[in-house]
Every structure is written in structure tokens, then in C-alpha cells.
C-alpha positions in Angstrom: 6.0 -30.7 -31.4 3.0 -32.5 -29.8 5.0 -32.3 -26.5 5.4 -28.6 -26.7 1.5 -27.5 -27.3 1.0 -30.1 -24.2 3.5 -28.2 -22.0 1.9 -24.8 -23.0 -2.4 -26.3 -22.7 -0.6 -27.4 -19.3 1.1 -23.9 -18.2 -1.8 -21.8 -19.3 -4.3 -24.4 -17.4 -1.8 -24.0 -14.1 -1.8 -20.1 -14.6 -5.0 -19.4 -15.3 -6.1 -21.6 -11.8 -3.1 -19.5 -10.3 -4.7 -16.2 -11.3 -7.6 -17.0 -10.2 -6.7 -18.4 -6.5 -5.0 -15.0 -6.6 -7.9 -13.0 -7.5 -10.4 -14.4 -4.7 -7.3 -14.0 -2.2 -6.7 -10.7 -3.0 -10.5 -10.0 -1.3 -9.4 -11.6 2.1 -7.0 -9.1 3.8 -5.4 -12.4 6.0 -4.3 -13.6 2.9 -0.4 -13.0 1.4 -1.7 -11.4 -1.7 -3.2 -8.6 -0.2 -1.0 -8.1 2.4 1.7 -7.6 0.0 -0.6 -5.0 -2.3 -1.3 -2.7 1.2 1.9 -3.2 2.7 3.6 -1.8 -0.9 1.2 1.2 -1.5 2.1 1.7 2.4 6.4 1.6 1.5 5.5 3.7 -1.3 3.8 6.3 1.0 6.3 6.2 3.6 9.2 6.5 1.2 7.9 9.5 -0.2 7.4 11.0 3.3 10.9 10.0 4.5 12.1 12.1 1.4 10.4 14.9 2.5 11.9 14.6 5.9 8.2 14.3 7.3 8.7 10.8 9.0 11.4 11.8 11.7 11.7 9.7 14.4 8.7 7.4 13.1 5.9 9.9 14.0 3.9 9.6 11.4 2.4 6.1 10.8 0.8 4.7 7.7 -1.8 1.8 7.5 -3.4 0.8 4.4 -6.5 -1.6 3.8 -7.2 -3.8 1.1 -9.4 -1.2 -0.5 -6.8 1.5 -0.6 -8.0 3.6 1.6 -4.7 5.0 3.9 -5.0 6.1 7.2 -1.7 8.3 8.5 -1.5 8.7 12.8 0.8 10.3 14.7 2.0 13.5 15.1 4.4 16.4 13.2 5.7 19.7 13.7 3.5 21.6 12.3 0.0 22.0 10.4 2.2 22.5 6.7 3.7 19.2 7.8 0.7 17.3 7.8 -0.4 19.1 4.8 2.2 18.1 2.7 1.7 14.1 4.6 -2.1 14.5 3.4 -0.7 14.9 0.0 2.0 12.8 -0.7 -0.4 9.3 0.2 -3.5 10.9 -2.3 -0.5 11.5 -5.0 0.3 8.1 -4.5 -0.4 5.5 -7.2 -3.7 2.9 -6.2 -4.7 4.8 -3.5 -8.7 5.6 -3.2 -8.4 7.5 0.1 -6.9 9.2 3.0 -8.4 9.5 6.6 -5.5 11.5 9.0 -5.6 11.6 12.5 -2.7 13.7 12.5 -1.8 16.2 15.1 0.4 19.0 15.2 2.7 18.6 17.8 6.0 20.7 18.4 8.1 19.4 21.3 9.5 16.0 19.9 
């Protein structure tokens, strides 16, 4: 018994240092940690435009900082288009902001 409560003081000692390493790395955007949170709130937007059909041929790009805040480039086919792009990444769960630089352009 007095091995078990030493594994579990030990776990909890390792994953609360864990969490915490985690935490401060989560503030440094070179770091894994955060790379992983913007590149998934980034999947999630680009899924949801690829759904809609608004992503053809990759014209639409998504970036997303550490802070949330999503920036779409590119171009689409029409004003409605980047509309409905606009919407989709503010819809979309943990992010704070959108800035577009989108541009309506017809001929791709």
C-alpha cells in the first residue's frame, strides 16, 4: 500500500511540473505546444471551408496565432464567398478574431 501512495505523490509531482512546462510553452509560439493549438484551430477552419467547397484549389489560406486571432488570404469567386469564409473561422471554437485579406477574384 505504501508503494502505491508513493507511485501516485510521484505521478501527481511529474504531472503537475508537466503542466506547468506546458503552460509557460504554450506563451512561446516556437514552442510544440502552441504550434499544435494554432495549427488545430487552423485544420478546424479549413475543414469547415473545404466542406463548403470555399477552398478550391487552395485559394484561401488560413494562419492562426497563438492568441487566436485567424488571418484568411487569398482569393475566391465572389464577395458571398468570402462572406461565408469570414464566418465559418468566427464560428469556430477558440477563436478571438478574424482579419481577411481576401479578394474576390473570378478567373481561377
Amino acid at each position: 500500500m505504501k508503494t502505491l501512495a508513493t507511485a501516485c505523490v510521484l505521478a501527481g509531482a511529474l504531472l503537475g511540473s508537466t503542466m506547468l512546462i506546458a503552460q509557460d510553452a504554450d506563451k512561446d509560439r516556437t514552442h510544440p505546444v502552441a504550434f499544435v493549438k494554432d495549427s488545430a484551430i487552423t485544420t478546424k477552419i479549413k475543414t469547415k471551408l473545404a466542406a463548403e467547397h470555399l477552398t478550391s484549389v487552395g485559394r484561401i489560406h488560413v494562419d492562426t496565432d497563438e492568441s487566436g486571432i485567424v488571418w484568411l488570404t487569398g482569393t475566391a469567386r465572389s464577395q458571398e464567398a468570402i462572406d461565408k469564409a469570414v464566418s465559418i473561422a468566427r464560428d469556430t471554437e477558440h477563436v478571438k478574431s478574424v482579419h481577411s485579406d481576401l479578394a474576390v477574384r473570378q478567373d481561377d
